[in-house]
C-alpha positions as a printed Julia matrix, in Angstrom:
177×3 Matrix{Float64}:
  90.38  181.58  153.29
  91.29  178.84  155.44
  94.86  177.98  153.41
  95.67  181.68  154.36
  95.0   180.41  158.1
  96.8   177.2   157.96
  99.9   179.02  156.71
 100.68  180.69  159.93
 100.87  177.72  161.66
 104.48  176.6   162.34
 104.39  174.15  165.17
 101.24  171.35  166.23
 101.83  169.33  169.35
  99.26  166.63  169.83
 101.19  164.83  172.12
  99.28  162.62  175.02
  95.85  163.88  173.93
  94.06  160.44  173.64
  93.27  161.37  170.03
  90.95  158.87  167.88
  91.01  158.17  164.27
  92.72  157.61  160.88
  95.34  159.66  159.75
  95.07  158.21  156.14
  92.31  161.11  155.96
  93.72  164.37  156.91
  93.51  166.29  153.39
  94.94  169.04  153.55
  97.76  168.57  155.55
 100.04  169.8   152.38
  98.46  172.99  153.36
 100.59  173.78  156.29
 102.99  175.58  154.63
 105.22  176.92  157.18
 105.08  174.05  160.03
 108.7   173.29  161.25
 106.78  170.18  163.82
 104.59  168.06  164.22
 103.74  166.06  167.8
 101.02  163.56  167.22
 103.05  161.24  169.77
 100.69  159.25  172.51
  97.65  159.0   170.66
  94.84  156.06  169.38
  95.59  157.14  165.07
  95.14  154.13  163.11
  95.38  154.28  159.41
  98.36  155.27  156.74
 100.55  158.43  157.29
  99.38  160.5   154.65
 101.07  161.11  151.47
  99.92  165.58  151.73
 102.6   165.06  154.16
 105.02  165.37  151.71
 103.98  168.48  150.0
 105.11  170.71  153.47
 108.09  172.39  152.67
 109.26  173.35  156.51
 108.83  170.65  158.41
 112.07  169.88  160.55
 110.81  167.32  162.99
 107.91  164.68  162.8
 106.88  162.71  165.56
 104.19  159.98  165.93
 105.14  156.84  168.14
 102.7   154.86  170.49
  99.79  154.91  167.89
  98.88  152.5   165.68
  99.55  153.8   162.47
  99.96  150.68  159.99
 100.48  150.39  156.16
 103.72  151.44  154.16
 105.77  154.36  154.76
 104.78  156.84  151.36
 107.62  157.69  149.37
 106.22  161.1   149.52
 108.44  161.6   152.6
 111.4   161.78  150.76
 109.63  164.86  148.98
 109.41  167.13  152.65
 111.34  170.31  152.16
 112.73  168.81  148.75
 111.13  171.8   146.91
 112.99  174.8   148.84
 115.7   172.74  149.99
 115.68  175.69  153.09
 115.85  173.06  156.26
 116.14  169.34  155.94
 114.13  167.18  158.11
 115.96  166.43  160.67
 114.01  164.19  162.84
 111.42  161.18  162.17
 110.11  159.29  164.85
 107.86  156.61  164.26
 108.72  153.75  166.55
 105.86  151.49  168.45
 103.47  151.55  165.47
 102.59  148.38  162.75
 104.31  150.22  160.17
 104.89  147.28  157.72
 107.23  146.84  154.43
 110.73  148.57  153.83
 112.15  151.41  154.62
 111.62  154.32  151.39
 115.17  154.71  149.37
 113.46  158.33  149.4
 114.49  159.16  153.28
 118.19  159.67  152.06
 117.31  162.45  150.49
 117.15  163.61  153.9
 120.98  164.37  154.44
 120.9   166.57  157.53
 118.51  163.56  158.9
 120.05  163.37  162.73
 116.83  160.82  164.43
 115.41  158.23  162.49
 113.17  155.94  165.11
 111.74  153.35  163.71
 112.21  150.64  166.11
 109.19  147.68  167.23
 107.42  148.2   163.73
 107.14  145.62  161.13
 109.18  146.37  158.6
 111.11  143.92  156.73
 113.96  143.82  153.99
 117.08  146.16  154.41
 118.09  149.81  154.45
 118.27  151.82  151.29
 121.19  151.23  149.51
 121.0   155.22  149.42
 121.26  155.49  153.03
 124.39  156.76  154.23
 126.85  154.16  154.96
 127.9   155.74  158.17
 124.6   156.4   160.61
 124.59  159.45  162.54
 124.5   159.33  166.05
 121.12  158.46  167.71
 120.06  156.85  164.56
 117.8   154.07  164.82
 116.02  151.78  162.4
 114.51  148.53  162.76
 115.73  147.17  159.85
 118.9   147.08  161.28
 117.49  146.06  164.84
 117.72  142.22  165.44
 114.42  140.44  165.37
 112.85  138.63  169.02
 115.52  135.78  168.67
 118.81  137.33  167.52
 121.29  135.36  165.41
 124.88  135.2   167.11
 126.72  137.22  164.2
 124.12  140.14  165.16
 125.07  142.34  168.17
 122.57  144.18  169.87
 122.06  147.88  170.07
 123.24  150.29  172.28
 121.63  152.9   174.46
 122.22  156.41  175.92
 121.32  157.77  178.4
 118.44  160.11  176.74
 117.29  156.67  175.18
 118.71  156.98  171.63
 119.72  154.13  170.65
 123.01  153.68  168.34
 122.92  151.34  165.75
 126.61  149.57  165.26
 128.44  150.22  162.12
 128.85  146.05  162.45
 125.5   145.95  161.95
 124.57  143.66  159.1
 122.08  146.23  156.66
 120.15  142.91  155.94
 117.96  140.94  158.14
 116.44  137.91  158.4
 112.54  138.38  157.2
């Protein structure tokens, strides 16, 4: 059936295909059993990042900035590769969407988490007091980002030269909403 064909997938790159529609509807996503990552960078998707999402047990890297992908981030993120505990995901990239709300205390499960891009969203509040208290390199969040007009007592981030940007341990974990 078409589970059996799903289940040899292991790696979807969408990237820069001027793809149309809402993500909140792709059912059976959960399905992909053995995909490692997923491109869907440079599209048009609209809609919520679907909570199947959490029910693949592979996935390593998950990429989707420069849509317009809105809504909360599900909790059912924290649940990727939870199950088999074989990989971790070690790379979410989400930045340039209207993702709105906080950041999901369940994304600390991901310990071997090295990327976390979440900058020029909307999200609000601080990070998960679950978080680890010392950021990996090329970590990036915009709850610790500084809003448009940047108080004095917040420093700015830095950048590399592959365009990671490193959050400062200074870096207060709450901002002003």
């Amino acid at each position: 059936g078409p589970g059996c064909q799903l289940a040899v997938i292991t790696s979807i790159s969408l990237e820069s295909n001027n793809l149309v529609g809402n993500l909140s509807g792709w059912h059976g996503v959960g399905a992909l059993t053995n995909l490692t990552t997923l491109d869907l960078s440079r599209n048009s998707l609209v809609g919520t990042l679907p909570t199947q999402l959490g029910e693949i047990q592979t996935l390593q890297t998950f990429m989707a900035p420069q849509n317009s992908l809105g809504g909360f981030l599900p909790t059912e993120l924290g649940q990727i590769n939870r199950r088999f505990a074989v990989e971790d995901l070690t790379e979410l990239t989400l930045r340039m969407n209207q993702i709105s709300g906080s950041l999901p205390s369940e994304l600390a499960y991901h310990t071997g988490m090295r990327k976390l891009d979440m900058r020029f969203n909307r999200l609000s509040g601080s990070l998960p007091a679950e978080m680890p208290a010392e950021m990996p390199t090329g970590m990036s969040t915009s709850p610790r980002r500084c809003p448009r007009r940047c108080p004095r007592a917040c420093p700015g981030p830095r950048g590399d030269a592959r365009g990671h940007v490193h959050v400062p341990a200074e870096m207060p974990a709450e901002m002003p909403a």
